[in-house]
C-alpha positions in Angstrom: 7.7 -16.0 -21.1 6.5 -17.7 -18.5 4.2 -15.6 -15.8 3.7 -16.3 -12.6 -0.1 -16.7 -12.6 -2.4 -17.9 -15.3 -5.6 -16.0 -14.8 -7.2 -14.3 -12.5 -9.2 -16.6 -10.9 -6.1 -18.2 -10.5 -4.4 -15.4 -8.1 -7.5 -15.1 -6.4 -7.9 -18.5 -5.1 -3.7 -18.4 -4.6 -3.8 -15.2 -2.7 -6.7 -16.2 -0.2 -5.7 -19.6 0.0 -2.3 -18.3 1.4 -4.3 -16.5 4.0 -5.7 -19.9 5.4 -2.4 -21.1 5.6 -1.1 -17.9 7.1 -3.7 -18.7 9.8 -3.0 -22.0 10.8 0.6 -20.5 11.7 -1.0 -19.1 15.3 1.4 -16.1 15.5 0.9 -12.3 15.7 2.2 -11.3 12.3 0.5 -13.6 10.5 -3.0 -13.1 12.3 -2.7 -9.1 11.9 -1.9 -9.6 8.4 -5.1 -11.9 7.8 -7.3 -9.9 9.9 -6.3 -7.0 8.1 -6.8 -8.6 4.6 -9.8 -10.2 5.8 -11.6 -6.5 6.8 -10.7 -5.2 3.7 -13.2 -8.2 2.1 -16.4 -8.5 3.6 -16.8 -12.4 1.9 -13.4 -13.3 3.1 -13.7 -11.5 6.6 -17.3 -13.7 7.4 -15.3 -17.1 5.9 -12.0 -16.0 8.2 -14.0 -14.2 10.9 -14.6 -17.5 13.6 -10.9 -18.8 13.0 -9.5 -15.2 13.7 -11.8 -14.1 16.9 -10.7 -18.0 18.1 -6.4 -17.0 17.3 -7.2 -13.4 19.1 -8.5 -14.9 22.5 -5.3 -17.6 22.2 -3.1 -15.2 21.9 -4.1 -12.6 24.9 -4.2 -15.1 26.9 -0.9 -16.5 26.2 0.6 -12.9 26.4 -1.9 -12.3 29.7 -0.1 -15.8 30.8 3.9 -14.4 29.6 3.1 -11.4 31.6 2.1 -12.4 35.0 4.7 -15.1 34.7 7.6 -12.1 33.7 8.3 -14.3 30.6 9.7 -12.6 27.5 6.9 -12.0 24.7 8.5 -14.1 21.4 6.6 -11.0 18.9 7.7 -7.9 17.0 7.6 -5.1 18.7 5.4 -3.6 16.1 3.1 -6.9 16.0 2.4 -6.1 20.1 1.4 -2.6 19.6 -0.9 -3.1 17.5 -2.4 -6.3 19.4 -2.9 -3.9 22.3 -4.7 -1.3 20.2 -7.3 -4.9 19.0 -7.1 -5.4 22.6 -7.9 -2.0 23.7 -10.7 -1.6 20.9 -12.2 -5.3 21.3 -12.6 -7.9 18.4 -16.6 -7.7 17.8 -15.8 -3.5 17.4 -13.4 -3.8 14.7 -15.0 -2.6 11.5 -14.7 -3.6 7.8 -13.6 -1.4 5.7 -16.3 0.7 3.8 -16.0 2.7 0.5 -18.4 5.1 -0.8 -18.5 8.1 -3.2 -18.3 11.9 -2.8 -19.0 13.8 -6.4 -15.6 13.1 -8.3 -14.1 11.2 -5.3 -13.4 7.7 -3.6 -13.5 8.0 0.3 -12.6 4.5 2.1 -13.1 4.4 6.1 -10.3 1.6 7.2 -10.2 1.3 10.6 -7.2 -1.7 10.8 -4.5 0.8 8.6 -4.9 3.3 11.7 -3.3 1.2 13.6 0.0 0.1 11.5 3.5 1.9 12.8 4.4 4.9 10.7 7.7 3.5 9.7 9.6 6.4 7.8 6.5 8.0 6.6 7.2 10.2 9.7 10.3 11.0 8.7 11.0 14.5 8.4 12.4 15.1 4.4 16.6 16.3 3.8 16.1 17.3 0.3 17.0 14.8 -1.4 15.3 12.1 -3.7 17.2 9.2 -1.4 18.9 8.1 1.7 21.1 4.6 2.0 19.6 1.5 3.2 19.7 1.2 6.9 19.9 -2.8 7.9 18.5 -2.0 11.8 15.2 -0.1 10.1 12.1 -2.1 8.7 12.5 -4.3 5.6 11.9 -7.3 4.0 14.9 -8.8 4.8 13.9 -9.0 7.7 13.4 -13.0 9.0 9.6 -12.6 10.1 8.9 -11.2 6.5 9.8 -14.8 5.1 5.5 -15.7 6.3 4.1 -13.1 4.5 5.6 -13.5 1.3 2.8 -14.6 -1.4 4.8 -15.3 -4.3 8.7 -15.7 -4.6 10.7 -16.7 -7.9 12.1 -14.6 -10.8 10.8 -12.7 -13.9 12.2 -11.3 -16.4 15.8 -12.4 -15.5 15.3 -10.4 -12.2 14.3 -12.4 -9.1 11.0 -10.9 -7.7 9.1 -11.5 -4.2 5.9 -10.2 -3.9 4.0 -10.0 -0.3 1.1 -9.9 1.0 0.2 -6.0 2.3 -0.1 -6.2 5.7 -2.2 -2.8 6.1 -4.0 -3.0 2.8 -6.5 -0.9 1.2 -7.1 -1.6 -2.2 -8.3 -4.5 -3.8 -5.9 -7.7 -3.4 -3.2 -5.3 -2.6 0.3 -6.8 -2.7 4.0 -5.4 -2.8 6.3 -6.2 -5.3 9.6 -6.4 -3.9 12.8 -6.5 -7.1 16.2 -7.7 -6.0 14.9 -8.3 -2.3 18.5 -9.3 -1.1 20.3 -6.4 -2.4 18.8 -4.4 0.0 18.3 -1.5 -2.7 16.9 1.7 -0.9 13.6 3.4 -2.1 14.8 5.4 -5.4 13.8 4.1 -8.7 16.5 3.8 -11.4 16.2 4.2 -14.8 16.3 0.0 -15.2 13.7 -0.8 -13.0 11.2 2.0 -14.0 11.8 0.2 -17.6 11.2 -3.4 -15.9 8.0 -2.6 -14.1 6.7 -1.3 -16.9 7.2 -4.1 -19.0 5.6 -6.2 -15.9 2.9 -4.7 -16.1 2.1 -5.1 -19.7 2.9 -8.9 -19.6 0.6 -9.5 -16.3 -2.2 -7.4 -17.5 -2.7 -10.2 -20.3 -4.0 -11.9 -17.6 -4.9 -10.0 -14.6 -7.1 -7.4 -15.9 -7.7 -4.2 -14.2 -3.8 -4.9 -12.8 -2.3 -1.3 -11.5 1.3 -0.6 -9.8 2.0 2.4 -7.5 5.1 3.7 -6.6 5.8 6.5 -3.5 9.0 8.5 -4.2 11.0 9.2 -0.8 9.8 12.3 0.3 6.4 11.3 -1.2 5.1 8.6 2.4 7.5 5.6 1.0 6.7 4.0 4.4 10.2 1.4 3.7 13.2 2.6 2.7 13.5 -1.0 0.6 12.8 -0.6 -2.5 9.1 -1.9 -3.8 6.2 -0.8 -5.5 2.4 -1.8 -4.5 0.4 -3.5 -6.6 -3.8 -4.1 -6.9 -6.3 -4.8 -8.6 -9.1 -2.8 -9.6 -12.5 -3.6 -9.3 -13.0 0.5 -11.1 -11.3 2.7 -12.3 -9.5 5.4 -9.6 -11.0 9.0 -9.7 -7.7 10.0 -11.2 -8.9 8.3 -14.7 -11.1 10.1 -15.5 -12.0 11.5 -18.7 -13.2 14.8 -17.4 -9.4 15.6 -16.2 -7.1 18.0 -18.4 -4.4 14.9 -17.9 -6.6 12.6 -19.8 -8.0 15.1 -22.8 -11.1 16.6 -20.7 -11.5 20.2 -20.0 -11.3 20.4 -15.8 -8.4 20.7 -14.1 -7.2 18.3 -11.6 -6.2 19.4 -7.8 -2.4 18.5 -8.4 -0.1 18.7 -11.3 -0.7 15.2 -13.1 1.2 14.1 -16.6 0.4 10.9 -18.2 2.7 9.6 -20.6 2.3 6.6 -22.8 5.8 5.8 -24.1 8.3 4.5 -21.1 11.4 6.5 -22.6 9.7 9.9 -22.2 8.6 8.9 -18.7 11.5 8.3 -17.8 13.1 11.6 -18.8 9.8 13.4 -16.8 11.0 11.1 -13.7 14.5 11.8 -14.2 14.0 15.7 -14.0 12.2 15.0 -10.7 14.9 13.7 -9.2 17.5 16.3 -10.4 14.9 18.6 -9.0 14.9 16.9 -5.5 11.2 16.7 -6.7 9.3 13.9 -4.5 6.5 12.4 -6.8 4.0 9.5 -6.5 3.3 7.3 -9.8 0.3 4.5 -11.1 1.5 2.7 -13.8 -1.9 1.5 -15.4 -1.3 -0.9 -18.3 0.4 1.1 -21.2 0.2 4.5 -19.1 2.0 6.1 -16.0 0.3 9.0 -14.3 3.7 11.0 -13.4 2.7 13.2 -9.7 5.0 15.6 -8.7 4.1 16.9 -5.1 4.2 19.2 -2.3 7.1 17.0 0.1 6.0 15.4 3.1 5.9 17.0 6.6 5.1 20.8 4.7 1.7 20.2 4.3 -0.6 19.8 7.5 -2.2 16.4 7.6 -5.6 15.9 8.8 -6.3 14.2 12.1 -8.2 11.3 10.4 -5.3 10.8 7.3 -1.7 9.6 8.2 -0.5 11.6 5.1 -1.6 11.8 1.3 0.3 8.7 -0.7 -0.5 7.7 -4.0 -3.8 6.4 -3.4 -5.0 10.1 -2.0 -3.3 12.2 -4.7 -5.4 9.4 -7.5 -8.5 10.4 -5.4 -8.8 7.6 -3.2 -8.9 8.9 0.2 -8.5 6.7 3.3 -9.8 8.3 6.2 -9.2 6.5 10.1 -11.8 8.7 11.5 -15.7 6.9 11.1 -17.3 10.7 11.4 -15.2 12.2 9.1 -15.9 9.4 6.5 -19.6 10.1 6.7 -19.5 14.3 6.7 -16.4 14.8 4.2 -17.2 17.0 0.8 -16.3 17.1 -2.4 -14.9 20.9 -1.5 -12.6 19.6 1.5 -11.1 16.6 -0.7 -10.1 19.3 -3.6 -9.1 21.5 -1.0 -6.8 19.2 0.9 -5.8 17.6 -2.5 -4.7 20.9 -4.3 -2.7 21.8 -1.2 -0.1 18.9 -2.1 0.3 20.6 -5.4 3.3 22.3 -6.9 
């Protein structure tokens, strides 16, 4: 079988060299989406940083120039607000992302995520593991998506697109996008939990440290178009563990965790969450799933520097927005907040 990349040194030259080329395009999407990569990678961000601060000042004064004028803006919506927040917060204060440890925990401050649009992660939850595809919402159907797609083709007799993340926050963090065109809503079937699985053990050969997430609807799914994120990682998540009861050690995690080794039994764990109306988050990790049932979202308060607990939170990988709140957070306040997602 042929895969798509042949090691990875490979997909690391592919993925940043397609954030050159994403630059040269001078338009907002693309320039959001590099800046955004680019602060997540302090090498790429001081390679990238003179090209971008040059595209920012072309761009506000175009819009400044569009604006006086009464000319129409040519941008997504979505792209303009957050140019005004850059705007608003200036281009030599915008802050790379930092990671550091608290006892069992990974807290990342990312200032450039703050400022994406919620999507239907604000979505207040009907009880139900799905809702139909709605064309006029966000997807990646969408005709400005077309730029920020990274790799496009098929795999496994299934025709697969995988983009770049334009918020991201792990490590070369993509989204893996099955069947873009038939427009299938956030709820994973039976097929595709089987074919991501296999996906990952074929790309693993190859890209070690490969891992693919998945947000149940209900669980922050910020698209209702179905995808799963995928990263690479530079360590292992807090979620791995071997001190956890998931993984054969003798403390208990904050939330309900299973791990399951064999994809048939997953699937009958996942497929009980969704007769359940049960929204869960998953990390598929090479021959293992980490199966994360969880508290729905909207009934659990969210913090004012957290836009709500996803995947990454509930494996221990908290982003937090606020810089102050990065610094002072304890190992007691991330169980805390973490156990109150549990069922």
């Amino acid at each position: 079988m042929n895969l798509p990349f042949t090691s990875i040194e490979q997909f690391h030259q592919q993925f940043n060299q397609g954030l050159y080329q994403l630059i040269e395009k001078n338009q907002l999407g693309p320039f959001i989406l590099c800046l955004a990569n680019a602060t997540n990678d302090k090498q790429l961000f001081s390679q990238l940083e003179s090209a971008l601060k040059i595209q920012f000042q072309q761009l506000l004064k175009n819009y400044q120039k569009n604006l006086k004028s009464g000319k129409l803006i040519n941008a997504v919506e979505e792209d303009l607000q957050v140019f005004l927040k850059l705007h608003a917060l200036g281009f030599d204060s915008i802050n790379l992302t930092q990671q550091r440890h608290e006892s069992d925990w990974l807290c990342q401050f990312n200032q450039l995520r703050s400022f994406r649009p919620q999507r239907i992660s604000a979505f207040e939850h009907n009880e139900k593991m799905s809702t139909p595809f709605v064309e006029s919402q966000f997807h990646f159907n969408k005709p400005f998506m077309a730029k920020e797609c990274f790799w496009s083709g098929e795999y496994n007799g299934q025709a697969m697109d995988v983009f770049y993340n334009k918020y991201p926050f792990a490590d070369y963090h993509v989204l893996l996008v099955p069947q873009r065109e038939k427009c299938l809503p956030q709820m994973l079937t039976e097929r595709m939990h089987y074919y991501v699985w296999q996906l990952l053990l074929d790309w693993t050969a190859v890209l070690p440290g490969l891992s693919v997430a998945y947000n149940s609807y209900g669980a922050y799914a910020s698209v209702n178009h179905l995808h799963f994120q995928m990263f690479i990682q530079s360590a292992e998540l807090p979620i791995s563990s071997l001190k956890w009861c998931h993984n054969g050690g003798d403390v208990e995690y904050p939330v309900k965790v299973l791990t399951s080794f064999d994809s048939k039994d997953s699937w009958r764990i996942i497929a009980d969450l969704h007769v359940q109306n049960q929204p869960y988050n998953l990390l598929f990790i090479e021959n293992k799933v980490y199966i994360i049932a969880r508290k729905v979202q909207g009934s659990v308060d969210v913090p004012e520097w957290s836009s709500g607990f996803t995947w990454s939170e509930l494996c221990g990988a908290v982003l937090l927005f606020n810089k102050d709140a990065y610094e002072k957070i304890s190992d007691k306040e991330i169980y805390r907040y973490l156990n109150m997602h549990s069922v």
